[in-house]
N, C-alpha and C positions, 0 to 999 in steps of 0.2 A: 458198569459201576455207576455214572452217572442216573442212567432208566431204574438202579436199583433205590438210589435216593431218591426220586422224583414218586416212585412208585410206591417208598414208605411214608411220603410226607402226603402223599395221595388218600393213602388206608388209613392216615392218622384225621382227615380232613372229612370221611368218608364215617369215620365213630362218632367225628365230633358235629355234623351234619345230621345223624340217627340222634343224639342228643339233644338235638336244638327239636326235630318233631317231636321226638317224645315229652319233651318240656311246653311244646303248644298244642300238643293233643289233650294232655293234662290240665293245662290252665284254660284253653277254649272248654273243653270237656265240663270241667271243674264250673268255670264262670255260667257255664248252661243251666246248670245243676242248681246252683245257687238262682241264679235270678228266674228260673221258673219254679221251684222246690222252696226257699226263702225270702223269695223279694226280696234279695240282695246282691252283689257278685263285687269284684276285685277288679277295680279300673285298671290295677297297673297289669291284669294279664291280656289287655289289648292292647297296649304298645307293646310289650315284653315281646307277644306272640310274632309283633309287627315286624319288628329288629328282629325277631329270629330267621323269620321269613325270608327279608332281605340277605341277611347274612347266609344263611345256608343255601340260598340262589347262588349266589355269589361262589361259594367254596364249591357248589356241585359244579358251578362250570368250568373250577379249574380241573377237578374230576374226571368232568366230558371231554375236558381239550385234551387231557392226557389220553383216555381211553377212546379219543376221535370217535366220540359219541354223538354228537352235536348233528342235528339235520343237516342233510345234503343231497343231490343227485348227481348223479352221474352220467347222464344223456349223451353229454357232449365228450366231457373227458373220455370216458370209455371207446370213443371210435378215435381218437388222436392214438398217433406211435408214441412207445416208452420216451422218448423225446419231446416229447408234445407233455406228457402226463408230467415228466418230469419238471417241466418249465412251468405249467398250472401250476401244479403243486409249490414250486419255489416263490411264483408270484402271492399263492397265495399264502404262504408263511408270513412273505415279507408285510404286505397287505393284514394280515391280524396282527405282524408284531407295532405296525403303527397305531392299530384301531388299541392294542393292549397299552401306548404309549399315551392316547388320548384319553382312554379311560382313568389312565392314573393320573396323569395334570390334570384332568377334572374332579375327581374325586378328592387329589391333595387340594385342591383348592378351594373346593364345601368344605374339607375339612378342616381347613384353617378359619375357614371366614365363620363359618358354624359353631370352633370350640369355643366359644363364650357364652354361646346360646343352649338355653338347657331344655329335653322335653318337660312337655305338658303334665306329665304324668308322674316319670320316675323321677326327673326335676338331674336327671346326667347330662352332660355334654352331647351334645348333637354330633360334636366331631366324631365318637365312635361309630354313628348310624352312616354314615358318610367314608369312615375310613373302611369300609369292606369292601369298596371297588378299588381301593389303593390297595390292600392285600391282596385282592384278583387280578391286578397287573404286576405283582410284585412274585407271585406264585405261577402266574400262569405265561409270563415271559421266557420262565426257562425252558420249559416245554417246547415253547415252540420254537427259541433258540435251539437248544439240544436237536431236533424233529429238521430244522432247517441245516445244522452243520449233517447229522445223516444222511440228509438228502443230497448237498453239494460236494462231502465226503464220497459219493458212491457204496455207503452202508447200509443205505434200505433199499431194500429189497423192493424188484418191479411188483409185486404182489402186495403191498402198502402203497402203490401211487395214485390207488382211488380206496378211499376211505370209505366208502359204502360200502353195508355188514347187508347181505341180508336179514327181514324179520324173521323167525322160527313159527311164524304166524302166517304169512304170506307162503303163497305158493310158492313152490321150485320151477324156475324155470321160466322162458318169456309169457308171460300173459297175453298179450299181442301179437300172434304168431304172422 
């Protein structure tokens, strides 16, 4: 129930992510076009594009945390027993749900000292450019809330306690024999 919400607010973040490029492929695109074709172009699609940028970072890594996409290796974990992997992994829950804790009191805190200050360009509140890492700790807490009670529940599965996917790209099988 819960993995089913997290996983629609996921695909909703993941449409509105595909939007934000298409709107700075457009407007970088566009501004190209213009200032070598017109000697002209549209200042506001290089902050617009700026903020997108930011902003879709930000919602793809609540993305990655869910779909435990994020770089990692497995070197060490992989030779500890399911008790070992299982302690990693809870340390390391806890351990991002603090780093998720500090991104958000940082970010509410540009974002209050900022909302009075407007960009250069579109002449808006700085606070929105600022609150996207408050949305990434606000989105990506439950995840790993949620991931963290699984883990100390005994509901995931020893086959989830090293998050490294093989690439489809790389070889099968040890390289280093």
């Amino acid at each position: 129930m819960i993995q089913k919400v997290i996983d629609h607010y996921c695909k909703a973040l993941s449409v509105l992510m595909a939007l934000c490029l298409v709107l700075m492929v457009v407007m970088v695109f566009g501004n190209v076009v213009m200032r070598y074709g017109f000697n002209s172009g549209l200042t506001l699609s290089e902050e617009l594009s700026r903020w997108l940028f930011v902003w879709m970072t930000f919602l793809g890594g609540v993305v990655a945390l869910n779909e435990r996409a994020h770089l990692g290796t497995d070197s060490l974990i992989s030779r500890l027993p399911v008790a070992g992997q299982r302690l990693c992994l809870g340390i390391s829950y806890v351990l991002m749900l603090f780093i998720c804790w500090l991104i958000f009191e940082g970010a509410l805190k540009q974002t209050q000292i900022n909302w009075d200050s407007t960009s250069a360009v579109m002449e808006t509140s700085m606070g929105y450019f600022y609150a996207s890492g408050v949305v990434f700790a606000v989105l990506g807490a439950p995840i790993l809330v949620y991931n963290l009670w699984r883990l100390l529940s005994g509901q995931m599965p020893d086959k989830d306690l090293i998050g490294i996917r093989e690439n489809d790209d790389m070889p099968h099988g040890n390289p280093h024999p």
